[in-house]
C-alpha positions, -999 to +999 in steps of 0.1 A: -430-572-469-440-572-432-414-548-410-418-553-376-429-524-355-404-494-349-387-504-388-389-482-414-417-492-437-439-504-410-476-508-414-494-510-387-518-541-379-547-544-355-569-576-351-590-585-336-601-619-310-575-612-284-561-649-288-530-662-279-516-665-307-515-625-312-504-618-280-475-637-291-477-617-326-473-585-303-448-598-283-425-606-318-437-574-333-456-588-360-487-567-353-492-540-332-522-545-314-556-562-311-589-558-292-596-584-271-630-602-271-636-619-239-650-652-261-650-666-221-672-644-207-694-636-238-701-676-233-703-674-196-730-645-195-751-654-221-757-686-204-763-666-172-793-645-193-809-675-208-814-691-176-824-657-158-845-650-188-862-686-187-870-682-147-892-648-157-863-624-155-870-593-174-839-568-183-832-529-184-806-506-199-778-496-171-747-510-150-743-545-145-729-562-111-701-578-136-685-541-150-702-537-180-732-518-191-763-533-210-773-510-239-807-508-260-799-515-298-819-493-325-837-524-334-849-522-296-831-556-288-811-556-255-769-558-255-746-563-222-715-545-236-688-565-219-655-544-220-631-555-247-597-533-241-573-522-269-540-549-266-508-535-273-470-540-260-478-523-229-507-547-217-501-577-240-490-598-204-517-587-186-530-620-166-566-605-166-567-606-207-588-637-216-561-646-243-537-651-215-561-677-193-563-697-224-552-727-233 
């Protein structure tokens, strides 16, 4: 029942992970987009805090020095909002995408 993208009776589908293997779904026009999670740099920063955090590093709300912007939850817990961009046809080979460093 899936119609690729542009066909009459297409649905559209968004995911979301921003893996390689729906990159490759964009590229064959099975789904039309998906919001990349950089898994890589979630990993790689929250190793970064726990260290900082163990040496007596304390935290604020603001602009990071790695383009993101750490938030204070209602719960009044900290969160570094790493950017996760929207994936489509137009940016699905971009070599900056986590999804596209992977292997």
């Amino acid at each position: 029942m899936l119609k690729k993208a542009g066909e009459d009776g297409h649905i559209a589908i968004v995911s979301n992970d921003g893996i390689p293997q729906e990159f490759a779904a964009i590229r064959e026009g099975q789904i039309d987009a998906t919001v990349s999670q950089p898994a890589d740099a979630y990993a790689k920063y929250a190793l970064r805090y726990i260290k900082r955090a163990m040496a007596g590093e304390t935290f604020e709300p603001g602009a990071t020095d790695h383009g993101s912007t750490i938030v204070r939850l209602p719960n009044g817990l900290l969160e570094d909002q790493l950017p996760a961009p929207l994936v489509t046809e137009r940016n699905v080979d971009d070599p900056a995408l986590w999804g596209n460093t992977a292997k």
